[in-house]
C-alpha positions in Angstrom: 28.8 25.5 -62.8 28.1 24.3 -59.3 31.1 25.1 -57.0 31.0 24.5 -53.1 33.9 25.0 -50.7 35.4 21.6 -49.5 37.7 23.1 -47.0 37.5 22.0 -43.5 34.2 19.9 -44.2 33.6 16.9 -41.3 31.8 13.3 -42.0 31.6 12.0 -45.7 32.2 14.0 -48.8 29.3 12.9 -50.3 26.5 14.0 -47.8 28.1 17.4 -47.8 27.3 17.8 -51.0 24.2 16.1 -50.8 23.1 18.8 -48.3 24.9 21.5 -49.9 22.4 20.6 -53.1 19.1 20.1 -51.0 19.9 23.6 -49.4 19.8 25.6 -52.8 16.9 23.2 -54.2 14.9 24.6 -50.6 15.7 27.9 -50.7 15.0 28.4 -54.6 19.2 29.1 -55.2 18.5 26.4 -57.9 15.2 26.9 -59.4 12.7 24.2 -60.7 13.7 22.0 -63.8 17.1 23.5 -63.8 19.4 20.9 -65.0 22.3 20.1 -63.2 26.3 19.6 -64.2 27.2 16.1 -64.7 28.9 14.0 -62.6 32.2 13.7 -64.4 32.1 18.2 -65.0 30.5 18.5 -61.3 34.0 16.5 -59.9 36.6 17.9 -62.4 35.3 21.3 -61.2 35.3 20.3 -57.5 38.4 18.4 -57.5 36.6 15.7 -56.2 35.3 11.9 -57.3 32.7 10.9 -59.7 31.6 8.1 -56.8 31.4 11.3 -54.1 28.8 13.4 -56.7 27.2 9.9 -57.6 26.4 9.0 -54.2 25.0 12.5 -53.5 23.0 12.3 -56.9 21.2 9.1 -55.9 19.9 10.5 -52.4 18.8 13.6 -54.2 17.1 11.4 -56.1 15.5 9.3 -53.6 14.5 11.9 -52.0 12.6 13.6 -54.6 14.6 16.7 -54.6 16.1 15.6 -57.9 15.6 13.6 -61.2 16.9 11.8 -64.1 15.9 11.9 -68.0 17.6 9.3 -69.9 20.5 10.4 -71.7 19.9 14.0 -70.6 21.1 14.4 -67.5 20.2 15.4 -64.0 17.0 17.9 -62.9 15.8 19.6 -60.2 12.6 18.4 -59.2 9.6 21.0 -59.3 9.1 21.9 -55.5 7.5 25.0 -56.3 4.0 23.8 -54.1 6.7 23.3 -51.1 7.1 25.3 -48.1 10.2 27.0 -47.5 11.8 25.3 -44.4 14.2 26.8 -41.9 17.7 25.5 -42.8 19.3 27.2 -40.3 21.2 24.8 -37.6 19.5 26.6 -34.9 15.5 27.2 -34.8 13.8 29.4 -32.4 10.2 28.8 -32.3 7.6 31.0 -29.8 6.6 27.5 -28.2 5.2 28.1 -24.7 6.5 25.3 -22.5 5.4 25.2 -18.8 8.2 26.1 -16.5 8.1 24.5 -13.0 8.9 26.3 -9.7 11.8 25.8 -7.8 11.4 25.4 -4.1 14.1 25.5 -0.9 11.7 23.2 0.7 8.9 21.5 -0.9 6.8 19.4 2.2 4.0 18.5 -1.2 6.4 16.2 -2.9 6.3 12.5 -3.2 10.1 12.2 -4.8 12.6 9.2 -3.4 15.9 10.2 -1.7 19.0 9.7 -4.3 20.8 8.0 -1.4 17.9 5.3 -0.9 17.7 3.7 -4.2 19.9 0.2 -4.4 22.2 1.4 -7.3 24.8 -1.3 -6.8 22.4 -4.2 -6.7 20.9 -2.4 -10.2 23.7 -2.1 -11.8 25.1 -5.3 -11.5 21.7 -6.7 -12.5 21.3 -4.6 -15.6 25.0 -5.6 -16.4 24.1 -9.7 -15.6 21.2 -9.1 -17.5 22.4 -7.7 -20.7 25.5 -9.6 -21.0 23.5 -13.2 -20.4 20.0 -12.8 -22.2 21.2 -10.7 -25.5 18.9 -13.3 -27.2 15.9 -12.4 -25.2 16.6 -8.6 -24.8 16.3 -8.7 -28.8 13.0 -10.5 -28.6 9.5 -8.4 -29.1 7.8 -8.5 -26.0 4.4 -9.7 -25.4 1.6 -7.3 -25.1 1.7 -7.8 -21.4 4.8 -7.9 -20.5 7.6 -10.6 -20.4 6.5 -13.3 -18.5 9.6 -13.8 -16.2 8.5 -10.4 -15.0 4.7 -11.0 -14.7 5.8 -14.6 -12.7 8.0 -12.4 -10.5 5.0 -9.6 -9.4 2.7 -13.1 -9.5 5.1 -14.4 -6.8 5.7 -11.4 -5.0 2.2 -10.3 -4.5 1.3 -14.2 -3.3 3.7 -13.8 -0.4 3.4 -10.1 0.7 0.0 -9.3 -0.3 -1.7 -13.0 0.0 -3.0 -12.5 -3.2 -3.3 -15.6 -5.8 -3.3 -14.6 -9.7 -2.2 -16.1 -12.5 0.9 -14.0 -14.7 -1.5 -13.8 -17.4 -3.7 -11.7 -15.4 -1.1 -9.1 -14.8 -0.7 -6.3 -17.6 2.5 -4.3 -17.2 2.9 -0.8 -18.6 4.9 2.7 -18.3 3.2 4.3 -15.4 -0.4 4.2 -14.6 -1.5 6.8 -16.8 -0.9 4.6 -19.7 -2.8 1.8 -17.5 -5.5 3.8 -17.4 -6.1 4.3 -20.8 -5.8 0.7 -21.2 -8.9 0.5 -19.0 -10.6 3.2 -20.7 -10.4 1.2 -23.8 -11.5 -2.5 -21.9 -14.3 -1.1 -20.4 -15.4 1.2 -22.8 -15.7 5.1 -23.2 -19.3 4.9 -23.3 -19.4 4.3 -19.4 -19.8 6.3 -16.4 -16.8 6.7 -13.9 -16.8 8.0 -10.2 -14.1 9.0 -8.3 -13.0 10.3 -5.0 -13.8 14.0 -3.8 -11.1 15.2 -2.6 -9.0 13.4 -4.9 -6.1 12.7 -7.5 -6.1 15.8 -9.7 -4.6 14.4 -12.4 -7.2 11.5 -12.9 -9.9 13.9 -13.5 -8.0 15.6 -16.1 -7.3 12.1 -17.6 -10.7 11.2 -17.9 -11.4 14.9 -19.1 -9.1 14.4 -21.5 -10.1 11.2 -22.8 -13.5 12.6 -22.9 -14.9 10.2 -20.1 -18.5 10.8 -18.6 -17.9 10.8 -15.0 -18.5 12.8 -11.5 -17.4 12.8 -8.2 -18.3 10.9 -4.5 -17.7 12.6 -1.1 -16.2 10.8 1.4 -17.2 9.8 4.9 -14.7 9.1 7.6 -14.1 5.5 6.1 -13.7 6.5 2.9 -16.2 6.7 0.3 -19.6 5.0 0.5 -22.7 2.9 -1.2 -24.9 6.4 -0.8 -22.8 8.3 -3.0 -22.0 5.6 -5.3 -25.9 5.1 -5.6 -26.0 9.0 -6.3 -23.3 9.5 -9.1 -25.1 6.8 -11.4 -21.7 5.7 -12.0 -20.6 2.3 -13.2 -17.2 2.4 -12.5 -15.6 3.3 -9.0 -12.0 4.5 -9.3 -10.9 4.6 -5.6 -8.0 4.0 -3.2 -9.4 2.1 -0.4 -5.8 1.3 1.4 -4.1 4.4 1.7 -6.3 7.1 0.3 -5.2 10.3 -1.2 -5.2 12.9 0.2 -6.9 12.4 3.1 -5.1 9.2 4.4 -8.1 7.4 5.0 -7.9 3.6 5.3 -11.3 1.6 4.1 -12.9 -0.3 6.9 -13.3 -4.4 5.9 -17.2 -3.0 6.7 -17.0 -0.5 4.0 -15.5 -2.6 1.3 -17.7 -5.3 1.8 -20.5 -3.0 0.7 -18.6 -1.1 -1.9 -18.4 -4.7 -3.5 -21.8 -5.3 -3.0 -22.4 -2.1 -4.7 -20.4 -3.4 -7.7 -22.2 -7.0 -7.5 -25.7 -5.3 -7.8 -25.7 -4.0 -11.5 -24.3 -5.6 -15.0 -21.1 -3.6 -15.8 -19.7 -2.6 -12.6 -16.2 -2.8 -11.7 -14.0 -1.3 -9.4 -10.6 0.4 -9.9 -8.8 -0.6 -7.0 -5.9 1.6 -7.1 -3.1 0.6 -4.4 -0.1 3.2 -5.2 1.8 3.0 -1.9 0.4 -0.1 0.3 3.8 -1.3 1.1 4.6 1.6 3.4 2.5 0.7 6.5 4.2 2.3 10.1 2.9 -0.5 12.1 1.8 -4.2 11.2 1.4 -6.0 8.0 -0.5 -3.9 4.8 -3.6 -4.9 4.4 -5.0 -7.5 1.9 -6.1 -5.3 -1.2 -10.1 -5.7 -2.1 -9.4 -7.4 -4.9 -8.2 -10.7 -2.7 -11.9 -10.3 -1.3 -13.7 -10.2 -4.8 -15.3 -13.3 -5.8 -17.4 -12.0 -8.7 -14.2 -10.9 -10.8 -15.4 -6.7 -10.2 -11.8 -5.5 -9.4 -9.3 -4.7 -11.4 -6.2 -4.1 -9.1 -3.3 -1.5 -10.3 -0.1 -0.7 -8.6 3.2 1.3 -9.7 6.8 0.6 -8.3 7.1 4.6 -8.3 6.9 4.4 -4.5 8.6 1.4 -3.6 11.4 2.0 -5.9 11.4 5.3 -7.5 8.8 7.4 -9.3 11.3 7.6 -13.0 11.0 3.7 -12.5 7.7 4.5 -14.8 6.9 0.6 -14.0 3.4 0.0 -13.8 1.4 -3.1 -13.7 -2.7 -4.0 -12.7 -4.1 -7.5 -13.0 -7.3 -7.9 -14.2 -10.4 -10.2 -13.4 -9.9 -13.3 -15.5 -12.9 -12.5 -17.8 -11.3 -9.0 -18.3 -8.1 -10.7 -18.9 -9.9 -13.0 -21.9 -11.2 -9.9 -23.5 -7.9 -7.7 -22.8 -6.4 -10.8 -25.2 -9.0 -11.1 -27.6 -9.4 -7.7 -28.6 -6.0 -5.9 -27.4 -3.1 -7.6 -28.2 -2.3 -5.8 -31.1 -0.5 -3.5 -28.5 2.9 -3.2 -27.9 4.2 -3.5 -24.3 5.8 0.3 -23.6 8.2 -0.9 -21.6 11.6 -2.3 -23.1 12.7 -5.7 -22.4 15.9 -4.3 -20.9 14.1 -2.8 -17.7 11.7 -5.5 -17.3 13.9 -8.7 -17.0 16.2 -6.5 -14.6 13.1 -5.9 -12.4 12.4 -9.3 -13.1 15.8 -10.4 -11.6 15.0 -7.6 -8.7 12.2 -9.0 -7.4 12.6 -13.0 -8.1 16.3 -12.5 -6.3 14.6 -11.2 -3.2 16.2 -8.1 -3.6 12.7 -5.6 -3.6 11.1 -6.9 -0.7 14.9 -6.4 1.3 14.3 -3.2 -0.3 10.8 -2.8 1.1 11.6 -3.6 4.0 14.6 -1.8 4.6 12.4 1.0 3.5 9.8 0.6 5.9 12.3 0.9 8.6 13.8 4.5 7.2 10.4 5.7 6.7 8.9 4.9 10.0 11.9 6.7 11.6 11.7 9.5 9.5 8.1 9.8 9.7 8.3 9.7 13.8 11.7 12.1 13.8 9.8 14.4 12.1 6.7 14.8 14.0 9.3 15.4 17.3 10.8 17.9 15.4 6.9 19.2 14.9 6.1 19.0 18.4 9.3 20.4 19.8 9.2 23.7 16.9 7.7 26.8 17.3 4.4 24.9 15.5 3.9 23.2 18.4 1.1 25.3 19.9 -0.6 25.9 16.5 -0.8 22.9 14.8 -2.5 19.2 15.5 -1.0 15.7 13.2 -3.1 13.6 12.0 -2.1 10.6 10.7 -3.5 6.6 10.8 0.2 4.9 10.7 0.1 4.5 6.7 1.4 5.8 3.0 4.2 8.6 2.7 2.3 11.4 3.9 0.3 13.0 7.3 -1.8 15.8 7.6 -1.2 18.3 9.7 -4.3 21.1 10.6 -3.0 24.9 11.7 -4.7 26.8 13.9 -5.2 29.5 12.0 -8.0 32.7 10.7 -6.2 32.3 7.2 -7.4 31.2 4.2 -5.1 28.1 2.7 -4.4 29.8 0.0 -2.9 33.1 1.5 -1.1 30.6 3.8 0.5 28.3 0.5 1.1 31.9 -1.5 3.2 33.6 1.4 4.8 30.8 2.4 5.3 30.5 -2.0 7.1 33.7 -1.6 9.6 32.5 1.1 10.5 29.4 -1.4 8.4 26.9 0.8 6.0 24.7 -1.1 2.8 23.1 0.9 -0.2 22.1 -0.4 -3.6 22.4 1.2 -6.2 19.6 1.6 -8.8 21.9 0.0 -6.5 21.3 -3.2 -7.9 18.4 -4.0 -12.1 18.9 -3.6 -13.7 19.0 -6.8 -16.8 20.3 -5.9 -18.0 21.1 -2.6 -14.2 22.4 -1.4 -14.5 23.4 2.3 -11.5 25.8 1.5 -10.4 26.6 4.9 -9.9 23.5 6.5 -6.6 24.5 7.8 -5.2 21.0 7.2 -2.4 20.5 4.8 -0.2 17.6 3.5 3.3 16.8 4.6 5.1 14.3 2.5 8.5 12.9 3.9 9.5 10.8 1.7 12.3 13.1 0.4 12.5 16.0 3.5 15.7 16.7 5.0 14.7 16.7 8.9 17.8 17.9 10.1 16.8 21.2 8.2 13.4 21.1 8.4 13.3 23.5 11.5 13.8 26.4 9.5 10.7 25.7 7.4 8.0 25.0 10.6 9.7 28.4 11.8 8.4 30.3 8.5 5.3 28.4 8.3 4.2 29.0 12.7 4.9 32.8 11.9 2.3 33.1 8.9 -0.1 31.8 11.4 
């Protein structure tokens, strides 16, 4: 006769002895075809109800771990082709998970300041929002996105960008990685992609990844150009003609002129016109994105609130030509929108209130003071003789080129070794890396300038 120990058990009687059972049918305590008491002996013996061994009978048996023969009884099922399974509450499996370093100062990354994001507006959003749209928070999204949200970037976009589209143009997504494959898919893997030398890392290892033909196009001082695009044989152009990283470089009207000539001069081109931090410009307006300058539908146009709210936003969105659009409909739509319904109408809310471009703007202003407090700091540390900014008044980030016999990479691993992360412009080359440049990448979005003093000290004395 079964017996199990009922003292001190937690949570219903019945799925203790549901598990109790399924643990000796795993481990082989109770072998194959072994028939098993009956309900009213198994609760006599237990001192428990015929309902409580009932209950755990039936999910045995739905389950498959156990079954019935009419007026026989209850069997254990033949699991002799299954795998023993840890039943252990704690598993400890030799999985290799990458660690990350920890830095005292990292000048590399592109996180937002805590302090900055408008929790209070947010909050009281999220709150207005859930307690007033339970209906529509319960409804399935559309593929693209709700459309309050897609009206709210349309409107947005019209009157700080000067860009016209129509809500169904815009696709909204978790992050731009998952845009991308979106893209992938539209266009088809079957064509050939360019992108920018020196460049994002991580695109290349998306397109790797999603096994994408595709190669790389230097760059001239205005960014990249018709020669190379000519060169690469590529059809699509992934590029960041506003702010480009990592060089900074801001595309010419010239340049992009051509660049969509280039696109106009062969069936299946398009440009990826990727604009991941155009709000941020130190002086004047930003400037009007290609794809208000396309005429013959080539550009698709993506953009991310990671930088003008906060990078675990994971808010995404890129609007596509209208032919695009058509096809994105007709053969896509079976896709789900990734993003719930709860953080889109609040963003929704967020923008159509007027809240994100107060927020932009707001911003703008702490950036541009940080930005110029910490190149005094620069030029008043012991740097000052070693080192020359270069900048061009846009994005989150400068360069900055040492004067220096090192190479970069002795510079970033000593300066690794003091808990000080920077990363080297030579970083992001692909092919044809000119690896000691000397120029690096300070990002200060996120730097503490009142201590950053201490790092320009460490970082003049590996010079």
């Amino acid at each position: 006769m079964i017996t199990y120990n009922f003292d001190n058990v937690k949570g219903p009687l019945y799925l203790y002895v549901y598990k109790s059972i399924k643990n000796d049918i795993v481990s082989g305590k109770l072998k194959p075809m072994e028939k098993l008491p009956s309900k009213r002996s198994f609760a006599q013996n237990n001192g428990i109800s015929i309902i409580t061994i009932q209950n755990a009978y039936d999910q045995l048996i739905s389950e498959g771990y156990v079954y019935t023969q009419p007026k026989k009884g209850y069997y254990v099922a033949n699991l002799e082709k299954m795998p023993n399974v840890a039943t252990d509450s704690k598993v400890n499996y030799d999985i290799k998970v990458p660690s990350r370093d920890t830095y005292e100062c990292d000048l590399s990354s592109n996180r937002v300041n805590p302090d900055n994001f408008p929790f209070s507006i947010w909050t009281r959003i999220s709150r207005d929002v859930m307690s007033n749209m339970k209906e529509e928070l319960m409804q399935i999204s559309p593929t693209a996105g709700v459309m309050e949200l897609r009206e709210a970037i349309a409107e947005h976009l019209k009157f700080f960008r000067g860009m016209l589209v129509d809500p169904n143009q815009i696709i909204v997504g978790s992050g731009t990685e998952y845009l991308y494959g979106l893209i992938m898919q539209l266009l088809g893997r079957d064509k050939k992609y360019v992108i920018e030398n020196p460049g994002y890392k991580k695109l290349a290892d998306i397109y790797k990844q999603n096994k994408i033909d595709f190669s790389y196009a230097s760059l001239d001082d205005n960014g990249i150009t018709v020669k190379e695009l000519e060169k690469s044989k590529a059809e699509i152009a992934h590029i960041c003609p506003n702010h480009h990283f990592p060089t900074g470089i801001t595309m010419p009207a010239s340049r992009r002129y051509e660049i969509l000539a280039w696109a106009n001069g062969g069936d299946g081109r398009y440009i990826i016109e990727d604009d991941y931090d155009s709000e941020f410009r130190v002086t004047g307006k930003p400037i009007p994105p290609m794809f208000s300058i396309d005429a013959n539908e080539k550009v698709i146009y993506m953009n991310t609130f990671s930088k003008s709210l906060s990078p675990t936003i994971r808010i995404s969105y890129m609007i596509l030509p209208v032919h695009l659009a058509n096809r994105f409909y007709e053969t896509m739509s079976f896709y789900s929108c990734t993003l719930s319904n709860f953080e889109q109408y609040t963003l929704a809310k967020f923008i159509s209130q007027g809240y994100l471009e107060k927020h932009i703007n707001r911003m703008r202003l702490y950036y541009t003071k940080q930005r110029r407090r910490l190149m005094e700091i620069i030029e008043r540390s012991a740097l000052r003789d070693k080192c020359r900014i270069l900048e061009n008044d846009s994005g989150l980030h400068f360069l900055i080129m040492l004067d220096t016999d090192k190479e970069d990479a002795e510079i970033e691993n000593s300066l690794k070794n003091k808990g000080i992360k920077i990363k080297a412009l030579s970083d992001y080359y692909f092919v044809d890396s000119a690896k000691n440049q000397h120029c690096f990448i300070i990002n200060y979005s996120n730097q503490d300038v009142g201590s950053i003093r201490d790092t320009l000290k460490e970082i003049a004395k590996e010079l």
